[in-house]
C-alpha positions in Angstrom: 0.6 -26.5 -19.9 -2.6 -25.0 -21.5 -1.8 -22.7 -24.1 -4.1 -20.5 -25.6 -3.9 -18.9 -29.0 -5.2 -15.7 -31.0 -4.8 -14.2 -34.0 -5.1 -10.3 -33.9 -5.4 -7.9 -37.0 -4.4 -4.4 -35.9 -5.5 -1.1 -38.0 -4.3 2.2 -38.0 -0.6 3.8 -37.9 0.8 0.3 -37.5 3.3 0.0 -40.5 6.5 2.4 -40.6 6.4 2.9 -36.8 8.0 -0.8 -35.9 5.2 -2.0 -34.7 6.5 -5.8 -35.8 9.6 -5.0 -34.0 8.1 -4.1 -30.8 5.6 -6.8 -30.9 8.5 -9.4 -31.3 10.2 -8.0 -28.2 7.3 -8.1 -26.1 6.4 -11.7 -27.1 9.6 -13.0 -26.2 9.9 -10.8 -22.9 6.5 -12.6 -22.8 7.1 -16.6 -23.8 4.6 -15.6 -26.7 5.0 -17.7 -29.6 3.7 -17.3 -33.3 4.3 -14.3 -35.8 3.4 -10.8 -36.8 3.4 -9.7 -40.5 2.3 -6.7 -41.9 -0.7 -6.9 -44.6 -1.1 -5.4 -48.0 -4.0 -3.1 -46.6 -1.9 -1.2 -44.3 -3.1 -3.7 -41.1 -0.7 -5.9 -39.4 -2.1 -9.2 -38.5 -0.4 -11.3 -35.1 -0.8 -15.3 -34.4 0.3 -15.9 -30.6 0.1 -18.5 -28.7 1.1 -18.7 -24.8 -0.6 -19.4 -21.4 -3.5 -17.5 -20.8 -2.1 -15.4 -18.6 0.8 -14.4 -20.8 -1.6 -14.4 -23.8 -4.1 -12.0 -22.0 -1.5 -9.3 -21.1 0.0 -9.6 -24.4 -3.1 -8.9 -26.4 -3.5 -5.9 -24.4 -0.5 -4.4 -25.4 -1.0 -5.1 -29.1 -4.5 -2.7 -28.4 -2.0 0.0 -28.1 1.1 -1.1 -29.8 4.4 1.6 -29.5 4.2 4.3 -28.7 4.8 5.5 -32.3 1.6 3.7 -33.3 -2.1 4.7 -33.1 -3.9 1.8 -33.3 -7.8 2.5 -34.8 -8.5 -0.6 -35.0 -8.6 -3.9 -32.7 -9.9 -7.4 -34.0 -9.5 -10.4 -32.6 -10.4 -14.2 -33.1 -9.8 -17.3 -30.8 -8.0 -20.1 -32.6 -6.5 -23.5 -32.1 -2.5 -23.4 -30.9 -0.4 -24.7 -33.6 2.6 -25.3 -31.5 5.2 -22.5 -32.3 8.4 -22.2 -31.0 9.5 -18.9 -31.8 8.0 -15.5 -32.4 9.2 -14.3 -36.0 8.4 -11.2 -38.0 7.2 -12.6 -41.7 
């Protein structure tokens, strides 16, 4: 196993829309493991971890989110894994 992990902020019509929702759902349809929380600025901010693979196609779909959301937005940061076992919304 070599799992990679991110942490993604997202910006734009990301709160309201259930964006955290959706992202949760498509991390476990995944195997993604970490969290998504919204932030007091209106951004959401995501820490995954997975294989690369699952990671890659993961991130993806966080650059457009649901199809409620608009996404402005996209930052992302390569970080250590931490070893999550879930994917929770904070």
């Amino acid at each position: 196993m070599n799992k990679q992990a991110a942490i993604v902020v997202v910006s734009g019509r990301v709160q309201g829309v259930g964006f955290r929702y959706y992202t949760k759902q498509k991390a476990c349809e995944l195997g993604v493991f970490g969290y998504v929380k919204n932030n007091p600025d209106g951004s959401v901010t995501i820490e995954a971890e997975a294989e690369l693979e699952q990671l890659v196609e993961f991130v993806l779909w966080c650059q457009k989110g649901p199809q409620w959301a608009r996404v402005t937005d996209f930052k992302i940061t390569d970080t250590m894994p931490v070893g999550y076992i879930l994917f929770e919304i904070r």
